[in-house]
C-alpha positions, 0 to 999 in steps of 0.5 A: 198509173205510170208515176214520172221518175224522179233524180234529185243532184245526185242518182243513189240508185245508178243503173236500176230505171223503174222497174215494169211488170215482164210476167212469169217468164222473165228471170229477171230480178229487177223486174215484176213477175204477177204485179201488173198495176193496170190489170183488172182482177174483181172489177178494180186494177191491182194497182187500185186493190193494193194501194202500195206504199214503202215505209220511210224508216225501214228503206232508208234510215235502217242500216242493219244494225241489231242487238249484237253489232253495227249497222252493215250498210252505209247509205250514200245519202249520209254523207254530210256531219250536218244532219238537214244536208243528209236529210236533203240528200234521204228525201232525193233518194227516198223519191227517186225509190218510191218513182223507180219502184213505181208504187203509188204511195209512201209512209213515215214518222217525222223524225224520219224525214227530218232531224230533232232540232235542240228545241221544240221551234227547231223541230218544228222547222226542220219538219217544215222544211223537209215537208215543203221539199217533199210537196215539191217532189209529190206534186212532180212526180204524182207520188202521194202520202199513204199516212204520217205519224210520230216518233215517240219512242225512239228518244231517251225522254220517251223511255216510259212512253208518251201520252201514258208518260207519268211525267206531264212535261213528257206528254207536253213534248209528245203533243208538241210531236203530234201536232206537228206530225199532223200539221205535216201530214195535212200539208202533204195531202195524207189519207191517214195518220197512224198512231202506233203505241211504241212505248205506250205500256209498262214494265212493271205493275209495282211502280205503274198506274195502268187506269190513269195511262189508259184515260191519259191515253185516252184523252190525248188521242182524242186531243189528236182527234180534234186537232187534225179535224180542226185544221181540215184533215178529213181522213182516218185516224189509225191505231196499230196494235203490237202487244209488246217490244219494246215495253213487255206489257203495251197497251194496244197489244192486239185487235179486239183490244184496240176496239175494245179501248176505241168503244170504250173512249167514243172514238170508234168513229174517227179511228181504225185498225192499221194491222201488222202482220209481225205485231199480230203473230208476236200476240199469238195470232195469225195476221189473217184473225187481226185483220178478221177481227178489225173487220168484223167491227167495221174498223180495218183501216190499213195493213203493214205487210211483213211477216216475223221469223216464227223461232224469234220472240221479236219484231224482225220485220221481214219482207211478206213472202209467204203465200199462204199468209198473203192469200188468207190476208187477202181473202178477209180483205177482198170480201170486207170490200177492200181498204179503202183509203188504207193501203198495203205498207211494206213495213219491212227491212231487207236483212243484215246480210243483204248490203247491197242498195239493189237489194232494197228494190229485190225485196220488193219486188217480191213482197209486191209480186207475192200480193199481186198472185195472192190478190188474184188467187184470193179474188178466185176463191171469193168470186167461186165462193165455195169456202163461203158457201160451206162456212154458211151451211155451218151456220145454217140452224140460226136461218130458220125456226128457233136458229132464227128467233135466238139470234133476234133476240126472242128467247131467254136462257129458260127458253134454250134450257126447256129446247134441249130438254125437249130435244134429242142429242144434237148430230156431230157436224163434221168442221172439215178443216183438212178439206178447207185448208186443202182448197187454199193448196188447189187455189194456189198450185192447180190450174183446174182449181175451179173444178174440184169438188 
């Protein structure tokens, strides 16, 4: 689907018009080289399977800035001293973007769309305002809203996080965030709304109580439970674990912990898993074992797509371009059934060195492009089943005779004691890991994949 493109008073992207699928062919940058939203792969368009979004923060309220020095790129929507004209002038550029790249959805924090204001009522109007521009834009341009969610990590009162906050005046301003967060995702029409810790963790055990953040936490998400169901949204709630930056110790540090505290809290019903590649590889993962282990407990919700630098201990949020990363994420995601109302958000901000307004569409670009080809070669490998096939034949003693009476739950320790006794010393079965990672390589690089044994 074409969405209509969308020029507030001003173009900020002069010169760039949507940007269409061209093939392999084409060497022009600005341009689709394997994402073609309308081509059916598995039954489904790639439009329908990756349900793209661009982030709000990262496109367009990062400047570059890091640890070590300003920002590098000034954004022609920041011109004005008064922060709700800028704000205008960001929600004009962030829509003419989200048109011209013709993704179907888009994501944000609250204070990404509008300004804090110098009470809680102020706040509270100043989002408003902006989400009555934004609705006025999606239902023009047929843009939708992926998620929303708050920022509760960015201001000084939040610096020992927010709903594990050992002050309550600082939980109060957090559900204050929250319920306002809601409110606005409700009025867009969001399919989800996103919990991610920031600053929900500790620092140091000496001066923390870490069971009463973990029930605190637990409580005020399922106020946030029954608020958004109160005032009609019927969508997912969504937890993204990361296991640390800014706090050294965060609470959500990965997936099974997530599912883990969700079970533990009854709240496994309303909520689900929004994985990030960075956040699993900064918990010594692969994006590919978070993502597995999200659906294996039936709670993958949605996926921010970016990658980390591997020699940086930190977030560094890069575009997703490495193709064996993508294919692998894709492989789980695919045989889980897809994400249903979750979609691929690109999480990720174009590098300090690259100033250029050109660039945000480059990257991507890229990023689409790398799982569009993902989509199509993972859709090969499942349909072809050949991994499947093996990694069932691993397994295949559990599908008959004693295999089968253990895992319905028929024998007792004494009962494995007197088998192994009895039997005789089990074969080496050989894993062939080499072999199944080499079949990622004769997916991805061969044209007669299908054929190799």
């Amino acid at each position: 689907m074409s969405r209509t493109p969308f020029v507030g008073q001003q173009e900020y992207f002069p010169g760039i018009g949507q940007i269409q699928y061209e093939g392999p062919g084409s060497d022009n940058p600005l341009s689709f080289k394997a994402y073609d939203a309308n081509k059916v792969v598995g039954g489904k368009t790639m439009e329908e399977h990756l349900r793209f979004a661009v982030c709000y923060w990262h496109t367009f309220c990062a400047d570059g800035a890091d640890p070590f020095g300003p920002g590098t790129r000034a954004h022609p929507w920041h011109t004005s001293d008064d922060k709700m004209v800028n704000a205008r002038n960001k929600l004009d550029a962030a829509f003419e973007f989200f048109t011209k790249m013709n993704v179907p959805f888009y994501c944000f924090h609250d204070r990404d769309m509008a300004p804090e204001g110098n009470s809680v009522a102020e706040s509270e109007s100043n989002l408003a305002t902006l989400v009555g521009l934004a609705k006025e834009r999606q239902d023009a341009t047929g843009m939708k809203l992926l998620w929303g969610t708050a920022n509760l990590f960015s201001h000084p009162r939040f610096m020992n996080g927010g709903a594990t906050n050992p002050n309550f005046d600082v939980v109060t301003y957090a559900g204050a965030q929250v319920k306002a967060a809601l409110d606005a995702t409700v009025a867009l029409g969001g399919q989800n709304y996103v919990f991610w810790g920031g600053r929900e963790g500790y620092a140091c055990l000496l001066n923390t109580n870490t069971a009463k953040e973990l029930d605190h936490l637990g409580r005020f998400l399922t106020m946030a439970r029954d608020y958004g169901r109160s005032i009609g949204f019927k969508g997912t709630f969504l937890i993204e674990p990361k296991p640390m930056e800014p706090m050294y110790h965060q609470y959500d540090v990965d997936s099974q912990t997530v599912i883990g505290f969700l079970r533990q809290h009854g709240l496994e019903k309303d909520f689900k898993l929004n994985i990030e590649a960075n956040h699993a590889t900064l918990a010594g993962h692969s994006s590919a074992h978070d993502l597995q282990m999200a659906v294996d407990a039936g709670m993958l919700g949605s996926v921010d797509a970016n990658r980390g630098n591997p020699q940086n201990g930190w977030d560094t949020d890069q575009f997703p371009m490495d193709m064996y990363d993508c294919v692998q994420n894709m492989i789980i995601v695919l045989a889980a059934g897809g994400l249903g109302n979750g979609g691929f958000n690109f999480d990720a901000k174009v590098r300090r060195e690259s100033t250029n307004l050109e660039d945000l569409f480059v990257a991507h670009i890229g990023g689409m492009d790398a799982y569009a080809r993902a989509l199509v070669i993972a859709d090969r490998i499942n349909s072809e089943g050949k991994l499947e096939a093996f990694k069932a034949s691993r397994y295949s003693s559990f599908t008959k005779a004693n295999g089968q009476r253990f895992e319905a739950g028929e024998l007792s320790l004494s009962d494995l004691r007197d088998m192994a006794a009895n039997g005789s010393e089990p074969a080496l079965e050989s894993g062939k890991q080499e072999w199944v990672e080499s079949i990622l390589n004769d997916y991805m690089f061969s044209r007669c994949s299908s054929k190799r044994g």
